[in-house]
TORZA-576672 format. One record per residue (C-alpha): x, y, z; residue in three letters. Coordinates in steps of 0.5 Angstrom, whole numbers, padded with zeros to 4 digits, always signed. Layout:
# TORZA-576672
XYZALA
...
//
This chain:
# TORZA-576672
+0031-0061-0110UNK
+0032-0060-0102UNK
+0033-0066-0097UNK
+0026-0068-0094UNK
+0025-0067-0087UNK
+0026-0072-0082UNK
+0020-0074-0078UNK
+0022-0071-0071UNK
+0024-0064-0075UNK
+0017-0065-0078UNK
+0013-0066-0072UNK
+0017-0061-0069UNK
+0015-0057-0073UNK
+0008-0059-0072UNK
+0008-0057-0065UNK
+0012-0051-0065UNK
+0005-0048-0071UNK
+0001-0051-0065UNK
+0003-0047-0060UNK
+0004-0041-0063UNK
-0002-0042-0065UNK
-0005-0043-0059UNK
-0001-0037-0056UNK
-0004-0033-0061UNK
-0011-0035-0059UNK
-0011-0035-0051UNK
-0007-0030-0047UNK
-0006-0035-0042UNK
-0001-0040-0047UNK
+0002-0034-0049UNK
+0004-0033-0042UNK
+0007-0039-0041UNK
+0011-0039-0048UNK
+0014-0033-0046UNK
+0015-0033-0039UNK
+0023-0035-0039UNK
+0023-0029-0042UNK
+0019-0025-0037UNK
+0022-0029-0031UNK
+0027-0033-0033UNK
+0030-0038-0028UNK
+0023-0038-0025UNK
+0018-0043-0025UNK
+0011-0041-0027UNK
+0006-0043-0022UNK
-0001-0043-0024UNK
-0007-0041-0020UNK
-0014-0040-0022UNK
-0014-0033-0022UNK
-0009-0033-0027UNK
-0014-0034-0032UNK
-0019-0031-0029UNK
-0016-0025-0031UNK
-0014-0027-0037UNK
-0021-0029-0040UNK
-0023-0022-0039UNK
-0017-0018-0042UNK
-0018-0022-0048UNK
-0026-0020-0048UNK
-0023-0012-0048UNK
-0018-0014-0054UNK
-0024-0018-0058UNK
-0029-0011-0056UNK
-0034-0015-0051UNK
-0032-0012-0045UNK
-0031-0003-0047UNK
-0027-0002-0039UNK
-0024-0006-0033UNK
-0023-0006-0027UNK
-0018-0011-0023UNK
-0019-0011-0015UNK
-0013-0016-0014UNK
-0007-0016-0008UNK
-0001-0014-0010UNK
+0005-0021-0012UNK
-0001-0025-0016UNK
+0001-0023-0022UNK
-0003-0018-0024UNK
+0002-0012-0027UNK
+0006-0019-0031UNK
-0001-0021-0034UNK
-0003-0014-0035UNK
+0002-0010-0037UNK
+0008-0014-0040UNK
+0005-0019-0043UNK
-0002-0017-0045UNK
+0001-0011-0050UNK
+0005-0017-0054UNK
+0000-0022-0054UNK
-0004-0016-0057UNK
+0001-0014-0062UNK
+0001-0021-0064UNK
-0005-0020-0068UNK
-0005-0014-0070UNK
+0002-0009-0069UNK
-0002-0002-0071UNK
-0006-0002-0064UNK
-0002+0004-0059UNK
-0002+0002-0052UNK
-0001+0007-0046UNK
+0001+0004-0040UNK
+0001+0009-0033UNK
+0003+0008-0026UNK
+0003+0012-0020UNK
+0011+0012-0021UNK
+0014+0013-0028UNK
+0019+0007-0025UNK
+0014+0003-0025UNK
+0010+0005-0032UNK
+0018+0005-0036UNK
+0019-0002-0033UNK
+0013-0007-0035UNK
+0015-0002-0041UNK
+0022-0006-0041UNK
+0019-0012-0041UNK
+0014-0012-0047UNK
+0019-0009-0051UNK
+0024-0016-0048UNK
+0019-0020-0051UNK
+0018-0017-0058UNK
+0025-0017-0059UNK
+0027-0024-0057UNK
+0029-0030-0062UNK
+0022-0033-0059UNK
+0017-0028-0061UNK
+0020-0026-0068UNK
+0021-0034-0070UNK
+0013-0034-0069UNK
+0011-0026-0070UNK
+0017-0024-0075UNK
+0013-0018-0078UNK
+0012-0014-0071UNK
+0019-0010-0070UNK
+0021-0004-0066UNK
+0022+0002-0072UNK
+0028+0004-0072UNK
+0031+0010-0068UNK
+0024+0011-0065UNK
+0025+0007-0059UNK
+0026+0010-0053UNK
+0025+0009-0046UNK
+0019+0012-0045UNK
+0015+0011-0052UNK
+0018+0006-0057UNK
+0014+0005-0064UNK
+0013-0001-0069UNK
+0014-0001-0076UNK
+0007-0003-0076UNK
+0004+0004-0073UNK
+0003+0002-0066UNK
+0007+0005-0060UNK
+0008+0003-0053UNK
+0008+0010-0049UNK
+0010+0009-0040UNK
+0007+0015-0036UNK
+0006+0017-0028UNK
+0000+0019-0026UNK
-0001+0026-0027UNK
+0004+0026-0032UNK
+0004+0026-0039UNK
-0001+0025-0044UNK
-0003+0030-0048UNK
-0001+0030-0056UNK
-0002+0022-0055UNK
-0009+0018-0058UNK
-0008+0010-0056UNK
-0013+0005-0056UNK
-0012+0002-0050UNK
-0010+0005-0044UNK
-0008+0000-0037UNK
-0007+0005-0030UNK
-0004-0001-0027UNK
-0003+0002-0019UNK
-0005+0009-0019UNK
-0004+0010-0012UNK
+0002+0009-0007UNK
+0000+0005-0003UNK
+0004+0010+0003UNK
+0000+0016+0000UNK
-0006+0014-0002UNK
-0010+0016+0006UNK
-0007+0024+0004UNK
-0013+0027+0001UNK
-0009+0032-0004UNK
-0005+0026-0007UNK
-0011+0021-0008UNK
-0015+0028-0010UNK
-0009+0030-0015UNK
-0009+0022-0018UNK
-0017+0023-0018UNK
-0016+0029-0023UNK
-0011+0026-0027UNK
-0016+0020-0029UNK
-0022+0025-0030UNK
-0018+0031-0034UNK
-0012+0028-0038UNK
-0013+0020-0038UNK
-0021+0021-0040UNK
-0019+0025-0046UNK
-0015+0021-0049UNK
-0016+0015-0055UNK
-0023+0018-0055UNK
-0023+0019-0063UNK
-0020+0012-0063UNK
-0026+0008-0058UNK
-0020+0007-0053UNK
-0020+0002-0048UNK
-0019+0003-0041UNK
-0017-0002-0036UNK
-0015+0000-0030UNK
-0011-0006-0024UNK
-0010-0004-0016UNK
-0011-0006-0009UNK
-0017-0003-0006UNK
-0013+0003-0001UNK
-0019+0008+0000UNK
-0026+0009+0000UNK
-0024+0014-0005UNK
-0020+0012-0009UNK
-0019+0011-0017UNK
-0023+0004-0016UNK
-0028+0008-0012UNK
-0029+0013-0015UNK
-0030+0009-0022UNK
-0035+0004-0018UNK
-0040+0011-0015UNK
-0038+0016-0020UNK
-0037+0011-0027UNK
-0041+0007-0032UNK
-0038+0003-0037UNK
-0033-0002-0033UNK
-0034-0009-0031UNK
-0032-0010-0025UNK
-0027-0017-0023UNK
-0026-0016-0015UNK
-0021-0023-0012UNK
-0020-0022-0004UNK
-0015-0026-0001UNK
-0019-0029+0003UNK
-0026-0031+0000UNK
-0032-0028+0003UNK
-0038-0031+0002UNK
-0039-0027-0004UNK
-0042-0030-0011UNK
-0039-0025-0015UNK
-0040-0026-0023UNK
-0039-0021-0030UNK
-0041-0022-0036UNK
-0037-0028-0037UNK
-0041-0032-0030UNK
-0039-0033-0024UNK
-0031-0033-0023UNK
-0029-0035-0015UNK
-0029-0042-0016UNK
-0028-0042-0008UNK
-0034-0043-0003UNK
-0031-0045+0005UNK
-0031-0037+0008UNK
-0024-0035+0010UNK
-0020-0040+0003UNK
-0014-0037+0001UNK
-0013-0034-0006UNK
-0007-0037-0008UNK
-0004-0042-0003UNK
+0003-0044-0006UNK
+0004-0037-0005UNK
+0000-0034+0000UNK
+0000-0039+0006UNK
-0004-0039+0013UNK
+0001-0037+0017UNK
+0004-0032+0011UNK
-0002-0028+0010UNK
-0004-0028+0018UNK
+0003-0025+0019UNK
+0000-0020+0013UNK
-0006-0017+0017UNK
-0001-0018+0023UNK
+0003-0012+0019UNK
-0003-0008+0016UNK
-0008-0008+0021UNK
-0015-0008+0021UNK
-0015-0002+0015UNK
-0010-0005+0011UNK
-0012-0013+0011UNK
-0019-0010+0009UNK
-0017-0007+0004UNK
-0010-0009+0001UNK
-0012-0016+0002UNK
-0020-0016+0002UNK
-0021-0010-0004UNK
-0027-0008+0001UNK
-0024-0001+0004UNK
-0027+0001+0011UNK
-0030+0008+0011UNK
-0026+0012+0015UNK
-0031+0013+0020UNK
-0029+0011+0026UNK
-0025+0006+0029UNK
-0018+0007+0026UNK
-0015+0006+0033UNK
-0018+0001+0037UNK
-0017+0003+0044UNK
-0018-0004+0046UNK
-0012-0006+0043UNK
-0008-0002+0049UNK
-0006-0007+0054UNK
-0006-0006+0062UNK
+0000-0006+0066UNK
-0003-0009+0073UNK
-0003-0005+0078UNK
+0000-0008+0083UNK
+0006-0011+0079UNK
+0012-0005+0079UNK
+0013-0001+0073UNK
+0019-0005+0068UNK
+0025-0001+0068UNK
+0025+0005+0062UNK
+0030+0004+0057UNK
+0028+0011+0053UNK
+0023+0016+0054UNK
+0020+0020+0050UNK
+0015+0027+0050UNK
+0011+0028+0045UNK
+0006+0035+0043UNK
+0003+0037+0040UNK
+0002+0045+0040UNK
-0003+0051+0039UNK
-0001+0057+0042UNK
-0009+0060+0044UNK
-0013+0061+0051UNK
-0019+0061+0047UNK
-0023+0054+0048UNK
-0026+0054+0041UNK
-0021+0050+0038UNK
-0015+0044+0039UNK
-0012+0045+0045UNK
-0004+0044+0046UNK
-0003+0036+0048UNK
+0003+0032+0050UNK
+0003+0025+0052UNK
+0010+0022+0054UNK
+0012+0015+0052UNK
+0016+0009+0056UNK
+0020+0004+0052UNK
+0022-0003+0056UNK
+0023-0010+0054UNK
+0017-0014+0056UNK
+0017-0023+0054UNK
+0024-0021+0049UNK
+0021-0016+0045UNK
+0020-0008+0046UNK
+0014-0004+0048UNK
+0012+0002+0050UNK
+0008+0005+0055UNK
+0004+0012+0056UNK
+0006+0015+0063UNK
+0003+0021+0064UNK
-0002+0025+0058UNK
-0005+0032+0059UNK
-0008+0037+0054UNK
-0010+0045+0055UNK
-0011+0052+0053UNK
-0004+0056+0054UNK
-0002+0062+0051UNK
+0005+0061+0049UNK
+0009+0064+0055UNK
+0005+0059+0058UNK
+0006+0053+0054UNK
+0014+0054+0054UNK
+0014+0055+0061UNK
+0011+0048+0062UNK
+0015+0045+0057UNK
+0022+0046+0060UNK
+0018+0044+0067UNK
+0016+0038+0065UNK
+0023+0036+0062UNK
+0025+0036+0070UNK
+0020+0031+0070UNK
+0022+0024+0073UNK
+0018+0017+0070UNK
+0019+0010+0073UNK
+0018+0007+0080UNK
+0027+0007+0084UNK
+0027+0000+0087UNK
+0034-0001+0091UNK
+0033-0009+0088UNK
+0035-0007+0081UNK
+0039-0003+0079UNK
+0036-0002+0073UNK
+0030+0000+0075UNK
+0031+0008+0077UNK
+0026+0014+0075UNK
+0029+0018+0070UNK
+0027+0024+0066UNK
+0026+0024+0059UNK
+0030+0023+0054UNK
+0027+0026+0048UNK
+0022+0032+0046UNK
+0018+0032+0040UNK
+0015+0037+0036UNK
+0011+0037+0030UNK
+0015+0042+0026UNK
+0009+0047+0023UNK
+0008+0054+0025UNK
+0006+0053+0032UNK
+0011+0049+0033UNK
+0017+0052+0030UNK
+0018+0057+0036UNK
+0017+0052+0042UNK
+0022+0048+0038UNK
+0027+0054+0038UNK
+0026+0056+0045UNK
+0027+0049+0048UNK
+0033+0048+0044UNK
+0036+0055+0047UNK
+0034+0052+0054UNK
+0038+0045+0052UNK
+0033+0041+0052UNK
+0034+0037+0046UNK
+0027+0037+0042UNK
+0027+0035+0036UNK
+0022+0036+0029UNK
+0017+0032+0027UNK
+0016+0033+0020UNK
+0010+0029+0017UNK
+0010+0030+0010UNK
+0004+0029+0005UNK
+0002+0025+0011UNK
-0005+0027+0014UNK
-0008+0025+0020UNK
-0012+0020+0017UNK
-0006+0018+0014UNK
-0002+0017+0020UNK
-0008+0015+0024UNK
-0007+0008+0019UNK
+0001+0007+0020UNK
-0001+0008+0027UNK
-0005+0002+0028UNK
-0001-0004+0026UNK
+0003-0003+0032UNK
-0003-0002+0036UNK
-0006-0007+0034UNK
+0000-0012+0035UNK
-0001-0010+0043UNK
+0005-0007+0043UNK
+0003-0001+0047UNK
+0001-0001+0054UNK
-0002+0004+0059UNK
-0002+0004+0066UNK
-0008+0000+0070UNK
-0012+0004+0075UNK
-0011+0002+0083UNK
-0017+0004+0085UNK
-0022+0000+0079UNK
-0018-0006+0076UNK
-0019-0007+0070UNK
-0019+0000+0068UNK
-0014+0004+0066UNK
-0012+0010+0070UNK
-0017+0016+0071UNK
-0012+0021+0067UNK
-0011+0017+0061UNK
-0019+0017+0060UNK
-0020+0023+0056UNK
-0014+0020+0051UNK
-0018+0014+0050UNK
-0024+0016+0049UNK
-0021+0021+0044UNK
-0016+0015+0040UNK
-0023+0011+0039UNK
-0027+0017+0037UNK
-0022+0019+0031UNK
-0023+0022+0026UNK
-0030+0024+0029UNK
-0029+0027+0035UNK
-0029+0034+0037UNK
-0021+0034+0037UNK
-0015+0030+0035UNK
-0008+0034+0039UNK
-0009+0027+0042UNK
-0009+0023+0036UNK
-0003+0027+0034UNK
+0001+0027+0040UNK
+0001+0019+0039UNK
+0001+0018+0031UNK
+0008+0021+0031UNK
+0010+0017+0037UNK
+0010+0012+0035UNK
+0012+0013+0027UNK
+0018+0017+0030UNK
+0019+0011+0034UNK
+0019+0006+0030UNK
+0022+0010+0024UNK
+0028+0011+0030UNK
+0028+0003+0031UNK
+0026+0002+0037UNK
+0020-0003+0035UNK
+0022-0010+0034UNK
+0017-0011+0029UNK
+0019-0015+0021UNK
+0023-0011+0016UNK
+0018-0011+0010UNK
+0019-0010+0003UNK
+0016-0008-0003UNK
+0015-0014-0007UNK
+0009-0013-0012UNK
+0009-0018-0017UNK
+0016-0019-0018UNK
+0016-0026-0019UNK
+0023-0028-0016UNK
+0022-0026-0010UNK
+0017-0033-0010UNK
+0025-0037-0009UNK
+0026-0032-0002UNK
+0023-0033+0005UNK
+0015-0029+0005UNK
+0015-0022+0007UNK
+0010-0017+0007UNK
+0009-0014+0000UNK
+0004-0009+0002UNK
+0009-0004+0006UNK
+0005+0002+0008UNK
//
């Protein structure tokens, strides 16, 4: 005859089925039971938004929602709640469902992936859920498979997915939030939604949930919500905006001051001022807001250059740069060959730049070189005897966008000793660079030279450049706009701007315990 159990072992017990129980049921519990696992060492901290989001996995699990989509900022939680602890809530209840994970990186898919397969395997969930185990020899870094029937499979976007039939599919950040402005990677992310991903599960009645921060009109959110039906739609901005926003479920935005924050343990005033400071207006509208601007103008505000007084001596330049932009034409159809020179000095403690001379032009090739190589003569800056410091001097660097047009003048120059440089811009477009362009604008770190005979105006040779900046992407030409975005990405890229070093953080909870940085990296 086995001894009786102890009162305090017995209500242990009790509690212990309580809460498996309770985890079972509610997502959020789980959640909380788990997250020694998920993080440990790290404090959960609880925020409204949390269960939010929770509810409405649930209502995909029990069939009372088909497809959701999730609009959140990234480092709240969104990928711990979705894709690792979700699929082992769902395996608690019933092992034999088949759940594909995909991100725009396989990194990233195979990660969460990890974390799931950390929860099932622990002491924790096989004391509570004995009966979901990994198959042996089916357990891989990219698909693992339980004894039950249910797998776990991790893919990039664009990766792949033939051959599979799950029931539940999580994209979670389809879009790098670097690339997703570059109309052939948002375009190929597009494809993979509609051609690959679409077809699968179909045989199954397969759930899609789909979790991002909003990065482009055109984006895989966007294309959901003009192109779609069938999802229901959970947006939580930053900031509360005004919007009574509801799902099947009701309204879900408990907040009703305009401007208070999403999570304010985590993201404070001064951090999240700090983020649109990093972002620029485009990023904070979409990144944090979930409400991305169409790209019609305005990307590049030129009322955000300041104006060096007039009657106040230029500052010493530490470092001048030549920027051009080249077409190697005299027809006046298209884009001519533009070249704005830059001047870094330090203005307050704190390193600016200046736009010291700007022209465009048609000139065939011969021409173009000539001009080039006389301009690299050129001295910039007011010599005062005073200062030491202060003394004209001639440009230090001349960059060049290394496309075809380009690639002569570079060779040239270079034969001639002038030290010109490439400028490669990768997948980005010009939208694209337009974009990482504008935060630094938009910090009132660029300058340009106030006019002498109209105060409060910039002068009369910059005109044309301004007005070509603000009008962008619509106006007639851009070799201005691409004169000064690989500018300033060169010179930010070379160090030169004093501007905070941001990391990548996403929803890494460990980064809670550090000091707040900028999670939203572009």
């Amino acid at each position: 005859m086995s001894a009786a159990l102890s009162p305090s072992v017995m209500l242990d017990l009790i509690k212990r089925e309580k809460d498996r129980r309770l985890a079972q049921r509610d997502l959020m519990a789980f959640t909380r039971q788990s997250w020694d696992i998920i993080e440990p060492g790290v404090d959960f901290r609880e925020n409204w938004h949390l269960n939010v989001i929770s509810e409405h996995l649930m209502a995909v699990t029990s069939g009372e929602v088909r497809n959701l989509v999730i609009n959140i900022p990234p480092g709240c939680m969104k990928s711990i709640l979705t894709s690792v602890a979700w699929p082992a809530w769902m395996w608690a209840s019933d092992a034999s469902l088949r759940i594909m994970g995909a991100s725009y990186g396989a990194d990233l898919a195979i990660r969460d992936s990890a974390k799931t397969r950390d929860i099932i395997t622990s002491d924790w969930y096989a004391e509570r859920w004995p009966d979901v185990k990994i198959k042996p020899g089916f357990d891989q870094k990219m698909k693992y498979e339980l004894t039950e029937g249910g797998w776990r499979m991790a893919t990039s976007v664009g990766g792949r997915a033939t051959g599979e039939h799950p029931d539940v599919k999580i994209v979670d950040d389809p879009h790098n939030a670097k690339q997703a402005e570059s109309d052939a990677e948002r375009e190929s992310a597009l494809t993979w939604f509609d051609r690959t991903l679409s077809t699968r599960g179909q045989s199954r009645n397969a759930s899609t949930v789909v979790v991002m921060q909003r990065l482009h009109e055109k984006d895989i959110t966007g294309h959901i919500l003009a192109d779609l039906t069938g999802y229901t739609h959970l947006c939580i901005p930053m900031e509360f905006d005004g919007v009574r926003r509801k799902t099947f479920l009701g309204a879900y935005d408990p907040r009703t001051k305009q401007g208070e924050l999403l999570w304010p343990e985590m993201f404070d005033d001064t951090s999240v001022t700090e983020l649109k400071q990093l972002l620029g207006t485009y990023g904070t509208s979409g990144q944090l807001q979930q409400d991305p601007t169409p790209a019609e103008g305005g990307i590049l505000k030129s009322k955000h250059f300041q104006l060096w007084p007039a009657k106040q001596p230029l500052p010493p330049f530490e470092f001048v740069l030549q920027s051009y932009d080249c077409a190697f034409t005299e027809k006046t159809t298209g884009d001519p060959t533009a070249c704005t020179v830059w001047a870094i000095f330090t203005h307050q403690g704190q390193r600016n730049v200046m736009l010291i001379d700007a022209w465009d032009e048609h000139l065939s090739y011969p021409d173009l070189r000539s001009r080039a190589i006389k301009d690299w003569s050129t001295e910039y800056g007011t010599p005062s005897p005073q200062d030491g410091m202060r003394r004209a001097r001639r440009p230090d660097r001349m960059l060049v966008e290394a496309k075809a047009s380009g690639l002569s003048l570079l060779q040239d120059l270079r034969l001639a000793r002038v030290p010109a440089v490439p400028y490669n811009p990768g997948n980005a477009d010009k939208i694209s660079r337009a974009h990482q362009t504008a935060p630094t604008l938009e910090l009132g770190l660029l300058w340009i030279p106030e006019s002498g005979k109209n105060p409060g105006q910039p002068v009369s040779w910059a005109s044309a450049f301004l007005k070509q900046v603000g009008k962008f992407p619509v106006a007639e030409h851009d070799d201005y706009v691409d004169t000064l975005t690989q500018a300033v990405i060169y010179l930010r890229n070379d160090g030169w701007f004093d501007l905070p070093r941001a990391r990548e953080r996403d929803d890494d909870p460990r980064e809670w315990r550090r000091e707040k940085v900028n999670p939203y990296a572009a």
